[in-house]
C-alpha positions in Angstrom: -16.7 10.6 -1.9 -14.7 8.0 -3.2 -13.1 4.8 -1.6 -9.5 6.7 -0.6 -9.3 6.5 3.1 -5.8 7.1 2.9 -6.6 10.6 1.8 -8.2 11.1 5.7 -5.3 9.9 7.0 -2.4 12.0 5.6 -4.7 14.9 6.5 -4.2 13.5 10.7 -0.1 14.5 9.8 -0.9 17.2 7.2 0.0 20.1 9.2 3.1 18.7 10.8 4.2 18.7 7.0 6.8 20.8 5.8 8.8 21.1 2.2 12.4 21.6 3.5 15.5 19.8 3.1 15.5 18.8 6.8 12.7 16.4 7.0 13.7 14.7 3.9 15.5 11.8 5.6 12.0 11.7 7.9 10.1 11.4 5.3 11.8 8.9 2.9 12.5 6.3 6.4 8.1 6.9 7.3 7.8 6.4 3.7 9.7 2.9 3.5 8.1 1.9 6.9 5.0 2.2 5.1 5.9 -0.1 2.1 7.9 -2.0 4.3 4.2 -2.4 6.8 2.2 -2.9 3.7 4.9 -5.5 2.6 4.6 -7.4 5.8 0.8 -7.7 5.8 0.3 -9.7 2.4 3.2 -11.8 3.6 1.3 -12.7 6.9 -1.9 -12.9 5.0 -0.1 -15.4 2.1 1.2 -17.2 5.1 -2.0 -17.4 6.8 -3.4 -19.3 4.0 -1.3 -22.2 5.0 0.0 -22.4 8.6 -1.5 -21.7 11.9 -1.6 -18.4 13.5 0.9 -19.9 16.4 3.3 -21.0 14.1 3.5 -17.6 12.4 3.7 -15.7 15.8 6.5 -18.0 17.0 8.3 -17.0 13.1 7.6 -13.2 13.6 8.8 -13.1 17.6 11.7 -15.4 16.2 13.1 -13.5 13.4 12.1 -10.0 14.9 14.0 -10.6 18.0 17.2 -11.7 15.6 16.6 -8.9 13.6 16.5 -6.4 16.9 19.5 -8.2 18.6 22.3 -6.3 16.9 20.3 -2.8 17.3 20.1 -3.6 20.9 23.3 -4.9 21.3 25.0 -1.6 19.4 22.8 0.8 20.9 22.3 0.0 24.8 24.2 -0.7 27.8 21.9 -3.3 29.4 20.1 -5.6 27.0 17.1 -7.1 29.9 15.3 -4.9 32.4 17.2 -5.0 36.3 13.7 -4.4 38.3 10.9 -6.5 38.5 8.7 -3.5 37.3 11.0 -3.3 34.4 10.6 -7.0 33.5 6.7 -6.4 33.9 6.3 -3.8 32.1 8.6 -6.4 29.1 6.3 -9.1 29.9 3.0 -7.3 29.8 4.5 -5.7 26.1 4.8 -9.0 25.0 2.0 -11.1 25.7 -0.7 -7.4 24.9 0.9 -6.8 22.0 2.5 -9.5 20.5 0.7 -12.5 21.0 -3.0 -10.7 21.4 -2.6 -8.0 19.6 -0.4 -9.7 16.4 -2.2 -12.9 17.1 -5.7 -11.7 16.7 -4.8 -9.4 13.4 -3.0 -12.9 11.8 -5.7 -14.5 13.3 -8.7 -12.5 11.1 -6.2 -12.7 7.9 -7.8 -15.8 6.7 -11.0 -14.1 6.9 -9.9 -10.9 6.1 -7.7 -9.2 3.2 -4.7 -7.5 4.4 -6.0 -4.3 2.5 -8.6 -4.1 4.3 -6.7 -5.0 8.0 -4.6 -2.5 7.4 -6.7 0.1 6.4 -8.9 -0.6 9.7 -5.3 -0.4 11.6 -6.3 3.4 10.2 -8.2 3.8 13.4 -4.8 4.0 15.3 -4.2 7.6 14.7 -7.1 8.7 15.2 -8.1 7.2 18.7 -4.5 8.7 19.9 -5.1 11.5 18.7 -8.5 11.5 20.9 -7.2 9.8 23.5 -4.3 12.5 23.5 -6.6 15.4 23.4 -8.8 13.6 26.3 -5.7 13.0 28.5 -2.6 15.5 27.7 -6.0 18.1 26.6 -4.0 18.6 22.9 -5.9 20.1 20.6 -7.4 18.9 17.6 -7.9 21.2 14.7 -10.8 21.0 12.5 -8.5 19.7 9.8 -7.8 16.6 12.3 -11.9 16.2 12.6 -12.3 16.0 8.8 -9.3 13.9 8.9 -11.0 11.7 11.4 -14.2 11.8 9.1 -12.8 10.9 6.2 -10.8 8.0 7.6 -14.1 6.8 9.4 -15.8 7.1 5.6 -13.4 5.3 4.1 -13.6 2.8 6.4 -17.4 2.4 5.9 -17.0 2.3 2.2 -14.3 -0.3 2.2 -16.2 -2.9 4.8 -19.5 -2.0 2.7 -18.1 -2.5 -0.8 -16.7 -6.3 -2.3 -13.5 -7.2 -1.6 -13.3 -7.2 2.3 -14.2 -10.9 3.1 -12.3 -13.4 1.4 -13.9 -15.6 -1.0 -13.8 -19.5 0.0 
């Protein structure tokens, strides 16, 4: 078995795949969202190297939120929420996943490559996916389990083999 994790995880989408026409503009906008993601990882780590993880949060929520503005702006008739659950539920987004969530990933990318914090982000798919078949009852195929096993042994090789931890 060799070190190619991403192998397990285009099996987790394999049978949604489809050669037509149709899902050629789906495919080429996943596939530049996935350079673009890779992109924005070694940045982070590069930037990790020399500032604090707060300062590169404060960057990221900064420039993301300029970046959105127009999108929003364009696309919707109300740019904030106009009930209290509604700004709760913004709120709650925020702090779990942008300053937790993003803060403890930057956080680990002076200790860790971005190769391999992104291919432990790997493990997103597949808890959905079992978290979807546990709560909606979807089922999983046994092309999503050897998907899941081959993600999980990739995984294992990468974290066991040189390369994960940086050198100081």
């Amino acid at each position: 078995m060799t070190n190619q994790p991403w192998l397990g995880a285009s099996f987790i989408g394999i049978e949604d795949w489809q050669v037509a026409t149709d899902n050629f503009i789906g495919d080429a906008v996943a596939l530049l969202s996935a350079v673009l993601n890779a992109g924005h990882y070694l940045i982070r780590e590069k930037l990790r190297a020399k500032l604090p993880t707060a300062s590169i949060l404060r960057w990221y929520c900064l420039f993301g939120s300029l970046l959105v503005l127009p999108f929003a702006l364009i696309t919707e008739e109300k740019l904030f929420p106009s009930s209290v659950s509604g700004w709760l539920a913004v709120i709650s987004l925020g702090i779990l996943c942008s300053i937790i969530g993003q803060g403890i990933i930057t956080h680990y990318l002076k200790r860790l490559s971005a190769g391999f914090v992104t291919l432990f982000l790997l493990l997103e798919p597949l808890l959905t996916a079992i978290l979807a078949s546990l709560i909606f009852y979807e089922w999983l195929s046994p092309l999503n389990w050897l998907a899941f096993f081959l993600v999980l042994a990739g995984i294992y090789l990468a974290k066991s083999s040189q390369g994960t931890e940086k050198s100081t």
